[in-house]
C-alpha positions in Angstrom: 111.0 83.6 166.6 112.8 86.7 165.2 115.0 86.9 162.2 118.1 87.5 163.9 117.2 83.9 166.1 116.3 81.8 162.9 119.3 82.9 160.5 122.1 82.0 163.6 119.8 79.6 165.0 122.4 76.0 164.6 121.1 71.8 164.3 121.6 70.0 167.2 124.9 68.0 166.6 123.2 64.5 167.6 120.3 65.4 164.6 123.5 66.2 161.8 125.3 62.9 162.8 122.1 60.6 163.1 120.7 62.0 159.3 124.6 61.0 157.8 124.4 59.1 155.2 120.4 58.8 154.3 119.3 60.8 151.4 115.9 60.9 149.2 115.7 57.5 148.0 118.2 55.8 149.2 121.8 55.6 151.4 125.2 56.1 151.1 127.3 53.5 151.4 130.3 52.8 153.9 133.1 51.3 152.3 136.3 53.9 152.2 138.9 53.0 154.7 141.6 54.7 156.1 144.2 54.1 153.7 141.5 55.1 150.9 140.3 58.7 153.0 144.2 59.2 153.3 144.2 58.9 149.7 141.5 61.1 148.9 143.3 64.2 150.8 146.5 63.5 149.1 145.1 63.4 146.1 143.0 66.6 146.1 146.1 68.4 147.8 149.0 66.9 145.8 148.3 68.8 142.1 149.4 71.5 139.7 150.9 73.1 142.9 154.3 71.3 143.0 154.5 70.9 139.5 154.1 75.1 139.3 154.2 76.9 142.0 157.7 76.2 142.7 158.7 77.9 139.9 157.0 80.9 141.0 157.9 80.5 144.5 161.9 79.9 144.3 163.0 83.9 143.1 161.0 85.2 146.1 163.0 83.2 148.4 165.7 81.2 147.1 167.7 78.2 148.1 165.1 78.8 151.6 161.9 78.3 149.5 162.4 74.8 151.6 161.5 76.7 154.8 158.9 78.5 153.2 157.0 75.0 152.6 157.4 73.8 155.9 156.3 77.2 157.2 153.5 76.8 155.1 152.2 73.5 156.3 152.7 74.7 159.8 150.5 77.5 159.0 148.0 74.8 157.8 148.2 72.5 160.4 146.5 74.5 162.8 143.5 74.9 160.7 144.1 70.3 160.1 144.0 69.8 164.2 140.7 71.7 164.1 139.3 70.1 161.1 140.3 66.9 162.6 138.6 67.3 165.7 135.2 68.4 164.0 135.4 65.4 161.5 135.7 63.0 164.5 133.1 64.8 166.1 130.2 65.5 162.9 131.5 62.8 161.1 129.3 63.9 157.8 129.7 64.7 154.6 129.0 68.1 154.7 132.8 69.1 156.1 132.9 72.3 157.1 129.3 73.8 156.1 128.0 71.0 158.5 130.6 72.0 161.4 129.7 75.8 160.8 125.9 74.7 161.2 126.4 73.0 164.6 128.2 76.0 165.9 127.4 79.2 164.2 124.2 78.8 163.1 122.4 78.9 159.2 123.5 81.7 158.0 127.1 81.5 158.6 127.0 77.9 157.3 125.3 78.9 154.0 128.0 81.7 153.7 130.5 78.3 154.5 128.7 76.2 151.5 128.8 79.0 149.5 132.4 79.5 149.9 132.9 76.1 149.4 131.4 76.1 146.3 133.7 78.5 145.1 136.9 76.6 146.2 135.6 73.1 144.6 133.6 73.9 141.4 135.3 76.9 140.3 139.0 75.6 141.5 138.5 72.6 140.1 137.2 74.0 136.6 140.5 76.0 137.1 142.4 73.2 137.3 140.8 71.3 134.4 142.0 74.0 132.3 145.7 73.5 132.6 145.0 69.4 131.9 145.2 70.4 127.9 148.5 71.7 128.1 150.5 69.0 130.1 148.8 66.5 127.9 150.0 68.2 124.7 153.8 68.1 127.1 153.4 65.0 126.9 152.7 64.7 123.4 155.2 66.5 122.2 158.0 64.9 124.1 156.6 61.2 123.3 155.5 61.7 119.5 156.2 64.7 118.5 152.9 66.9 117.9 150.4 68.1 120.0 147.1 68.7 119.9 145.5 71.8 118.5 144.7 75.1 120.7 141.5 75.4 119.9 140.5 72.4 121.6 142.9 72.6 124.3 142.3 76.1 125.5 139.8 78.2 126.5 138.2 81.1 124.7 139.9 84.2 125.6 143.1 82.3 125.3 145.6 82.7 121.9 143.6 80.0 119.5 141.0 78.8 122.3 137.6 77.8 120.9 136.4 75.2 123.3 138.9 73.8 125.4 137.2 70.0 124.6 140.5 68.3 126.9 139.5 70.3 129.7 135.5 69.2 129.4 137.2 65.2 128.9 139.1 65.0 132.0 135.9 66.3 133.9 133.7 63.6 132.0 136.0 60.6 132.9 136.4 62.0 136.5 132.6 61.9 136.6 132.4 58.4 134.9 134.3 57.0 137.5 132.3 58.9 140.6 129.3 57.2 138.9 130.2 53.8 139.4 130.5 54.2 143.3 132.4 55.6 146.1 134.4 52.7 146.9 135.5 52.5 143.1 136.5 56.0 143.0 138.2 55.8 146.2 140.5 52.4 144.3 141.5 54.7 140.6 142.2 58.1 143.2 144.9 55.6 145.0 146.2 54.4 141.8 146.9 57.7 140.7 148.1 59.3 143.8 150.8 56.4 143.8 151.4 57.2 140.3 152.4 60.5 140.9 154.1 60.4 144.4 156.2 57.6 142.8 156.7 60.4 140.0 157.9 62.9 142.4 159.8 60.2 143.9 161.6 59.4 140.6 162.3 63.1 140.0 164.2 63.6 143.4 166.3 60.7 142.6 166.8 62.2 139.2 167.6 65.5 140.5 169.9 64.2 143.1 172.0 62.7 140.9 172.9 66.1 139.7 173.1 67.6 142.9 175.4 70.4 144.1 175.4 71.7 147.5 176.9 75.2 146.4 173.5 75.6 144.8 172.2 75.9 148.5 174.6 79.0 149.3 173.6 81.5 150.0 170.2 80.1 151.7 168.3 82.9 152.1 168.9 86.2 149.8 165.9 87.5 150.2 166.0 87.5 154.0 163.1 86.5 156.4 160.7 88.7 154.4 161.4 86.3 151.5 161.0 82.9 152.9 157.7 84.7 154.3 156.4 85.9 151.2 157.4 82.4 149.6 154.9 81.0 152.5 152.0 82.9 151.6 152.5 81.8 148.0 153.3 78.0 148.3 150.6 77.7 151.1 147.9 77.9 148.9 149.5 73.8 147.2 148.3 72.7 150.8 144.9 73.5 150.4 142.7 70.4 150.0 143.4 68.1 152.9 140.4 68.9 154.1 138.8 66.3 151.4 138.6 63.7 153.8 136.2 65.3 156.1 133.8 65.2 152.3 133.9 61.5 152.9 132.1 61.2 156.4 129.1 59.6 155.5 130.9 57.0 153.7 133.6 56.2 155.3 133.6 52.4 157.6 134.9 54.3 160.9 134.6 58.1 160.3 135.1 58.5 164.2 138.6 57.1 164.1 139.6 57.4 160.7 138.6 61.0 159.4 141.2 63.0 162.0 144.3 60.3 160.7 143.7 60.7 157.3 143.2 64.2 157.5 146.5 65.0 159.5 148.1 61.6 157.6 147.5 63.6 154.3 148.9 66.8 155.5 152.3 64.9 156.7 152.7 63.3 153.6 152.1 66.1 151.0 154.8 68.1 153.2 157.6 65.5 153.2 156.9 65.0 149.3 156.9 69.2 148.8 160.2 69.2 151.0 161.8 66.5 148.8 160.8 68.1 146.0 161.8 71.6 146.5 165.5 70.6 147.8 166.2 68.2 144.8 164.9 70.7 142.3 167.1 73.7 144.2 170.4 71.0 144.4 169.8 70.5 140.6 169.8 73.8 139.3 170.5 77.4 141.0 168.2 79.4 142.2 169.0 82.4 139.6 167.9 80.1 136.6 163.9 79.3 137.8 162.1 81.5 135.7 158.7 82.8 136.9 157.2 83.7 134.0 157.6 80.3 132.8 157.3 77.7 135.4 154.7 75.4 133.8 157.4 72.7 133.0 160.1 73.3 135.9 160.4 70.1 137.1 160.8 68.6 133.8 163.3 70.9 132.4 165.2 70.5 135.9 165.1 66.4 135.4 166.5 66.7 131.6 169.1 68.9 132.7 170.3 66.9 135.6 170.4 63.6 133.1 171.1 65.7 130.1 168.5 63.7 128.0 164.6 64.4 127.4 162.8 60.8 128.8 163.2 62.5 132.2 160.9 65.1 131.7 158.6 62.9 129.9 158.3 60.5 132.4 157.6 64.0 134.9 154.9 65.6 132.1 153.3 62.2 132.6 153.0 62.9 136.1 151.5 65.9 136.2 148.6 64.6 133.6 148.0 62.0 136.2 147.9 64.6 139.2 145.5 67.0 137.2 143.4 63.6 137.1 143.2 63.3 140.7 142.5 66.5 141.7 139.7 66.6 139.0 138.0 63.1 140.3 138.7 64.1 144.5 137.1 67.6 144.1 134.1 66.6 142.2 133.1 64.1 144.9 133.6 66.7 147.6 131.8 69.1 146.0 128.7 66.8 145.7 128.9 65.2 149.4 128.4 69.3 150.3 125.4 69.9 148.3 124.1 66.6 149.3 124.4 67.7 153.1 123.3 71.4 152.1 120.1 69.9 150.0 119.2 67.5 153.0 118.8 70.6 155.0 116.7 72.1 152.0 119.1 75.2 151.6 119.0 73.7 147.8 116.8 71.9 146.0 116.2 68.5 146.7 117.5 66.5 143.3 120.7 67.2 144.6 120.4 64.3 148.0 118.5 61.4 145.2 120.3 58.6 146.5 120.5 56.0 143.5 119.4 52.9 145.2 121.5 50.5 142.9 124.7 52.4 142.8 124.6 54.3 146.4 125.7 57.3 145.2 123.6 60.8 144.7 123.5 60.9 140.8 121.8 63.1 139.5 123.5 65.3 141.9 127.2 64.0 140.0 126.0 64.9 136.7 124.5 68.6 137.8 127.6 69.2 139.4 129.8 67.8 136.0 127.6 69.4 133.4 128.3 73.1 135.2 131.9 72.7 135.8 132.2 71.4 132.2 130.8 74.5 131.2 133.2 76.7 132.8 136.3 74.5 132.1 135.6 74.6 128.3 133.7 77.7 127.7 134.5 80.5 130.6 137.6 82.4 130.9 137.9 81.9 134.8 140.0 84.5 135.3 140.1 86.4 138.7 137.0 84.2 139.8 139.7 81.3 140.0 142.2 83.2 141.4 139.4 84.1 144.5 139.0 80.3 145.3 142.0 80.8 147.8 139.9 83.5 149.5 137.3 81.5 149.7 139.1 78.5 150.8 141.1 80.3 153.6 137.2 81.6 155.1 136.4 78.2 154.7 139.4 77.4 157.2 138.5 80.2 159.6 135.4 79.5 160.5 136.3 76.0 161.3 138.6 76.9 163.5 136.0 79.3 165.3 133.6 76.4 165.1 135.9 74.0 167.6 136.3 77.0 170.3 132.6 77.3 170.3 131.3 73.6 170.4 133.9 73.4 173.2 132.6 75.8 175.3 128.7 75.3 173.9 129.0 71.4 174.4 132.1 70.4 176.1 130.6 66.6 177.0 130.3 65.6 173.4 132.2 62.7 172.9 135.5 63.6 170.3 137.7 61.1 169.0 140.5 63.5 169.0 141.4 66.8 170.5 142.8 69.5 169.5 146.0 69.9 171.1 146.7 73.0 173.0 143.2 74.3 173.4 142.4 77.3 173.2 145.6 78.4 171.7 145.7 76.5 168.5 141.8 77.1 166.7 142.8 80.8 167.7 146.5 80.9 165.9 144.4 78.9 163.4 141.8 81.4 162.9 144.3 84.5 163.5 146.8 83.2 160.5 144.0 82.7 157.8 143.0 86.4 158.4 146.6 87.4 158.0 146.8 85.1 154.4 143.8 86.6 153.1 144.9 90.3 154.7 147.9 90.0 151.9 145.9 89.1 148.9 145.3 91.0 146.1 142.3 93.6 146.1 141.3 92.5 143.1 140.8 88.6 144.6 138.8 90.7 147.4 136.5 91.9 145.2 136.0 89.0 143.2 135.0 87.2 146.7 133.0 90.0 147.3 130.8 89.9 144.7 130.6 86.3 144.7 129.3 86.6 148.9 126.3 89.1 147.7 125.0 86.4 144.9 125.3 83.5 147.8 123.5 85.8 150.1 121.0 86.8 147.0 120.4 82.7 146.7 119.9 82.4 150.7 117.3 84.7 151.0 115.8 83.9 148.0 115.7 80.0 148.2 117.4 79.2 151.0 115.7 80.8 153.7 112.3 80.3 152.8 113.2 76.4 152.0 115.1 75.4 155.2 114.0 72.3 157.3 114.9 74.6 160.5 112.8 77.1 159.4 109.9 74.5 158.0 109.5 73.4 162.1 109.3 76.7 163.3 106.7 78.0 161.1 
């Protein structure tokens, strides 16, 4: 077999489904239900993003930043349909590195993992960061004082030594995750109800104050604007793919991984909307300041009630999202390598089942000690900033991945299709090329770079390791 044949040569979809769930030593174990996998979208998706990003994203478009969230979520639901019709299809842990494997072959899947490494280690090292800084909100609203810099920021940073709150919140995330999927799945729920009911309170806060001259006129900035909000704002729906993390434990992947995939997606919307129109009826449009947006929604809910437990009660809320992000993206990242190790791309400690607590363990604490590392000792910097890249390729290929396995193996039983066929993978695929098409060249370079190391590691370990390759030879 030449080159060319073994690098796109793909694993029979029957083989990928039948190996979810068994790993060296031991299984996985089937306990997260629909409400939990619901959850665990929500919670990766439903972050930092609302409680900053709308800051950022209200000058470029005004009272009409609304739209640009629902345009936004439109953009992503065509890459959801096709993500849903994969998960119910592969219903494995691997998410989209497994779906690219069934339909493009090895190489483009380790090119998937490898991207999808950068958009759960590094992002969520990124988001780890920022946990220091709400907590000391928080803090300072509550008691009064704060903690010091150098522990909560990173070197690099004004007074950053070792940002120590960053490399806690990883710790407890991975305390939990260590205990079991099933317990995991239970504190991710209470802490996605803690902050939706947050956000809840803050748009009844904010309504109270609410003026609908603040709405006029809707869109300053034009079309262009509500657009350019979009490409901004789009980037606080990227996680609902967490779910599709999940397949190998989840009690009826089949049926359950497409709902709470498109569940998740619905829900983060209508919260985002809410959001966005109290915090524009509260204050005008003129007053959000970009350059400092890391406490909008608790400045906007002091102002509306004109006293400061507001915003405390908000800063809480955002110390609880950080959490949830932190604990939803670790597991996702490990259920990848533990699909990308069973195929022997990486080494094999990382798909050690522990027999006791059914979870891969040593894989949990690999994957903790290195984003640890760079949460309390790397200046992420544009790295970071590339997980979006990273994430939108991620998104692309999937899409690509439903046309072929339709065409390649159209009797394959699905528990949900994409509606539309072949129009919606294609405006899928087609509008993640235009997203990354308007980022930074900078971000591109940084993704770059990051591409030739994955593809140094492939040919390197990967190549020479695979179980694909292994039968062959």
């Amino acid at each position: 077999m030449t080159l060319a044949r073994r690098l796109l040569r793909t694993k029979p979809t029957g083989r990928i489904v039948a190996e979810g769930g068994h790993g060296e030593g031991g299984e996985l174990r089937r306990t997260m239900s629909l409400w939990q996998l619901t959850l665990f979208s929500v919670g990766a998706t439903l972050g930092t993003g609302i409680f900053v990003i709308l800051g950022q994203a209200v000058p470029k478009a005004g009272p009409a930043v609304v739209l640009a969230f629902v345009l936004a979520a439109v953009t992503a639901l065509f890459s959801a349909l096709s993500y849903a019709e994969l998960a119910g299809t592969i219903p494995v842990s691997g998410s989209s590195y497994s779906y690219a494997y069934a339909t493009l072959g090895e190489l483009v899947a380790w090119i998937c993992g490898w991207c999808l490494m950068l958009e759960y280690a590094v992002s969520v090292a990124a988001v780890a960061v920022g946990w220091g800084e709400y907590v000391n909100a928080f803090l300072r609203s509550l008691f009064g004082f704060t903690l010091p810099d150098a522990i909560t920021r990173s070197p690099g940073q004004d007074g950053g030594v070792v940002n120590v709150t960053a490399i806690v919140i990883v710790l407890l995330a991975t305390w939990l995750l260590l205990y079991g999927a099933s317990e995991s799945a239970t504190a991710n729920a209470v802490f996605v109800l803690v902050k939706v009911a947050v956000l809840a309170f803050f748009c009844v806060v904010a309504f109270t104050a609410f003026e609908s001259g603040n709405l006029a006129p809707f869109a300053p900035m034009g079309v262009a604007g509500i657009t350019a909000a979009a490409s901004q704002v789009f980037f606080s729906y990227i996680g609902f793919d967490a779910a599709s993390t999940a397949g190998e434990e989840a009690r009826n992947p089949k049926r359950d991984l497409p709902l709470a995939i498109l569940l998740s997606l619905l829900i983060v919307t209508v919260v985002y909307v809410a959001v966005a129109l109290a915090a524009i009826g509260a204050m005008p449009w003129q007053d959000f300041d970009p350059d400092s947006t890391e406490a909008s929604l608790s400045y906007i809910a002091d102002l509306a009630i004109g006293a400061t437990w507001p915003g405390l009660i908000v800063s809480f809320g955002a110390v609880i999202a950080i959490a949830s992000v932190v604990l939803t993206v670790i597991y996702g990242q490990t259920r990848i390598l533990f699909a990308m190790s069973r195929d022997g791309l990486i080494p094999r400690v990382f798909q050690r089942v522990n027999p006791r607590r059914q979870v891969p363990v040593l894989n949990t604490l690999i994957v903790a000690a290195f984003i640890s590392v760079l949460a309390g000792l790397v200046p992420l910097g544009q790295l970071a900033e590339a997980t979006s890249i990273g994430t939108l390729f991620a998104f692309a290929i999937v899409n690509v991945g439903v046309l072929v396995l339709r065409y390649r193996s159209p009797e394959l039983p699905r528990s949900f299709r994409t509606p539309l066929f072949p129009a919606t993978p294609v405006l899928g695929a087609i509008l993640c090329v235009v997203v990354m098409a308007g980022l930074a060249g900078v971000t591109w370079l940084a993704f770059g770079l990051w591409m030739l190391v994955g593809l140094v590691c492939y040919f390197l370990y990967g190549y020479g390791h695979s179980r694909l390759n292994a039968e062959v030879r």
